[in-house]
C-alpha positions in Angstrom: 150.1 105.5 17.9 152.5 105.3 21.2 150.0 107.6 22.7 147.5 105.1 22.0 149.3 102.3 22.8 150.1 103.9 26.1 146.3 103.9 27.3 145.4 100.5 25.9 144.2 97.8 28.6 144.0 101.0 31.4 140.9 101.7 33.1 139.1 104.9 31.6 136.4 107.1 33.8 134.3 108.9 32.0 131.7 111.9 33.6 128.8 109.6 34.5 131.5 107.8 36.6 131.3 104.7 34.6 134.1 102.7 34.4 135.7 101.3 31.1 137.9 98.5 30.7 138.9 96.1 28.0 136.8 97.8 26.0 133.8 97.2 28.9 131.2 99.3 30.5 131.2 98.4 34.4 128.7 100.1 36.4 130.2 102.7 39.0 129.7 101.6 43.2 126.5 102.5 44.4 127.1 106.1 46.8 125.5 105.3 50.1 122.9 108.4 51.4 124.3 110.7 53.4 123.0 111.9 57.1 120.7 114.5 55.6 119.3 111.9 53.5 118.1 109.3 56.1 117.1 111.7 58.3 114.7 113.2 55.6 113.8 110.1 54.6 112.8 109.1 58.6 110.9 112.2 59.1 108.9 112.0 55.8 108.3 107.9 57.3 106.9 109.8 60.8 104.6 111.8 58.4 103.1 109.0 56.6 102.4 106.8 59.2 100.9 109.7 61.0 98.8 110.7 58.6 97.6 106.8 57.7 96.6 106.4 61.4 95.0 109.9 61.7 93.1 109.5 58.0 91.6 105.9 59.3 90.9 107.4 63.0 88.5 110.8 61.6 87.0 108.5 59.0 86.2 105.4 61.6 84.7 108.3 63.7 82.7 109.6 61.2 81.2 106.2 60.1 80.3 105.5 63.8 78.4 109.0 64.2 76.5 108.7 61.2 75.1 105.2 62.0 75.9 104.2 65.3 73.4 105.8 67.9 75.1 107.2 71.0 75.2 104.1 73.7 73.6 101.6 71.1 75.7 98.2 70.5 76.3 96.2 67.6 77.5 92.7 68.5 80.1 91.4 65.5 81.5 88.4 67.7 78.8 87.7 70.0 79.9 89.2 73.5 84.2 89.0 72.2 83.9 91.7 69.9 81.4 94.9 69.9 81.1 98.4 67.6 79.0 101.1 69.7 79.9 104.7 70.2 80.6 106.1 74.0 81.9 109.5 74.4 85.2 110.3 76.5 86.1 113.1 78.9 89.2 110.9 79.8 92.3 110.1 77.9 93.1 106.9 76.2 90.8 103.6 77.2 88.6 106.2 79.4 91.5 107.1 82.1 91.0 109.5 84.4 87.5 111.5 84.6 85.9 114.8 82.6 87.3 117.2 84.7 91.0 116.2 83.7 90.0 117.0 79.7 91.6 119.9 79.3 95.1 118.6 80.5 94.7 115.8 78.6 94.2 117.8 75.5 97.0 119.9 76.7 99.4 116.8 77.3 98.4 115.9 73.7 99.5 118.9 72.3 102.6 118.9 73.9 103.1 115.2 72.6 102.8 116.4 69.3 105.0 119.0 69.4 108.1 116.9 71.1 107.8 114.6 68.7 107.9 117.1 65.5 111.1 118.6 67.2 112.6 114.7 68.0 111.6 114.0 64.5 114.5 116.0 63.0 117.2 114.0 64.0 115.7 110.4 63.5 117.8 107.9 61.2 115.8 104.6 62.9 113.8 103.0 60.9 112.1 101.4 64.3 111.3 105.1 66.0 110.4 106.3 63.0 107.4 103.9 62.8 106.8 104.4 66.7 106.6 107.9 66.6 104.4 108.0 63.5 102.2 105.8 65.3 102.0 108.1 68.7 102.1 111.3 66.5 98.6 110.2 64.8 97.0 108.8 67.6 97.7 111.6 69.3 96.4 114.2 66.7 93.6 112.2 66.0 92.5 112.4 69.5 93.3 115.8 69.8 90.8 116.8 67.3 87.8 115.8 69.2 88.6 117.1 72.3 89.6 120.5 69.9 85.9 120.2 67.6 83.8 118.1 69.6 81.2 119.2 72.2 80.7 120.6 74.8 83.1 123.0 74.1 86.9 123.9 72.2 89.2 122.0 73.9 86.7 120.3 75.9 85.6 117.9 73.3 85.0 114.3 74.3 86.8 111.3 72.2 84.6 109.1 70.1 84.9 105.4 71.4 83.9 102.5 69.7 85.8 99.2 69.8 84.7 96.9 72.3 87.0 93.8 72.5 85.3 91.9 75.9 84.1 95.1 76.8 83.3 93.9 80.0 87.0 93.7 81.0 88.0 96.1 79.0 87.0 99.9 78.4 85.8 100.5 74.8 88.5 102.4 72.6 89.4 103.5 69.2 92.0 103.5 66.4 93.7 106.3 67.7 93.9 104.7 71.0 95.4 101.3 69.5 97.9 103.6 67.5 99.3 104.9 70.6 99.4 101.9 72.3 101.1 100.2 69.3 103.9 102.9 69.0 104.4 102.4 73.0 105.4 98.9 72.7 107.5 99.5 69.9 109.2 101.9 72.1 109.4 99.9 74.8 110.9 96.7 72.8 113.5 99.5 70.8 114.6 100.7 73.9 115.1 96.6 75.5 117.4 96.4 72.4 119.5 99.7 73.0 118.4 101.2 70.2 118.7 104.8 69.7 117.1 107.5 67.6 120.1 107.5 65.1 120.0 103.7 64.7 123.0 103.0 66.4 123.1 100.4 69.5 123.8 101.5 73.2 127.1 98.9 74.2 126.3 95.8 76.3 128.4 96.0 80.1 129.1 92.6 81.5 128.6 93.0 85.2 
């Protein structure tokens, strides 16, 4: 009985670290994830996205080929807006001429392969959606110039989104991924945000 008495109205834990008291189950705190955690969680974000962007970039492509004749237009939005397929020797929005394919496809490669390595030690949220974005763009361009004729890893890019194409060279979903992941790189790094989330400190001048 005393050895009863002696634990009444004090707090029990029990294994599943649930706490008891008056008789009352209270939920244990919540453990926040550790490093490893995040990080894997970032990289498998990179992954996704890269593999959305690169899934909707090989099947736009193949859509175009099969019914979109090589120079032919389709007007959606009169002159605003046009679907066509052009072929590119250049990198992104036709920049630069044929005889640069190679580096480009190079410089793609390269790309990718920083970004696997950087990938590691993300915990942003914010360059873990930028870097998914420039690692699909940049595989799914990679692949034509890899597949495509005239030659392996001479391939020209399938274009085909003309937005006033008059003003503006024709492009694809890879292209806009890569542009995308840009400006969220360039507005992260405005805020001072680094890869593991944490803010670079304002100086006064």
């Amino acid at each position: 009985m005393r050895g009863v008495q002696a634990t009444a109205g004090k707090t029990l834990s029990s294994p599943d670290a649930t706490e008891v008291t008056g008789g009352q189950a209270a939920p244990a705190a919540s453990v926040p994830a550790g490093p490893c955690q995040v990080r894997r969680g970032r990289i498998w974000l990179v992954l996704g996205i890269a593999v959305l962007v690169l899934a909707a970039d090989i099947i736009s492509k193949a859509l175009v080929t099969a019914n979109i004749g090589l120079g032919d237009v389709i007007h959606v939005a009169g002159d605003a807006l046009e679907l066509t397929q052009v072929r590119n020797g250049g990198a992104a929005f036709n920049i630069g001429g044929t005889s640069m394919t190679i580096v480009f496809t190079l410089i793609a490669a390269g790309v990718i392969g920083y970004i696997l390595r950087t990938a590691r030690n993300l915990r942003s949220a914010g360059w873990a959606v930028a870097l998914g974005l420039l690692l699909g763009g940049a595989t799914g361009n990679l692949l034509d110039r890899i597949f495509r004729a005239p030659g392996p890893f001479r391939g020209d890019v399938v274009d085909w989104i003309g937005v006033v194409p008059r003003y503006w060279p024709v492009f694809n979903l890879a292209d806009s991924a890569i542009c995308c992941g840009g400006v969220l790189i360039a507005i992260l790094a405005m805020r001072g945000i680094r890869f593991d989330g944490t803010r670079m400190a304002r100086t006064d001048a």
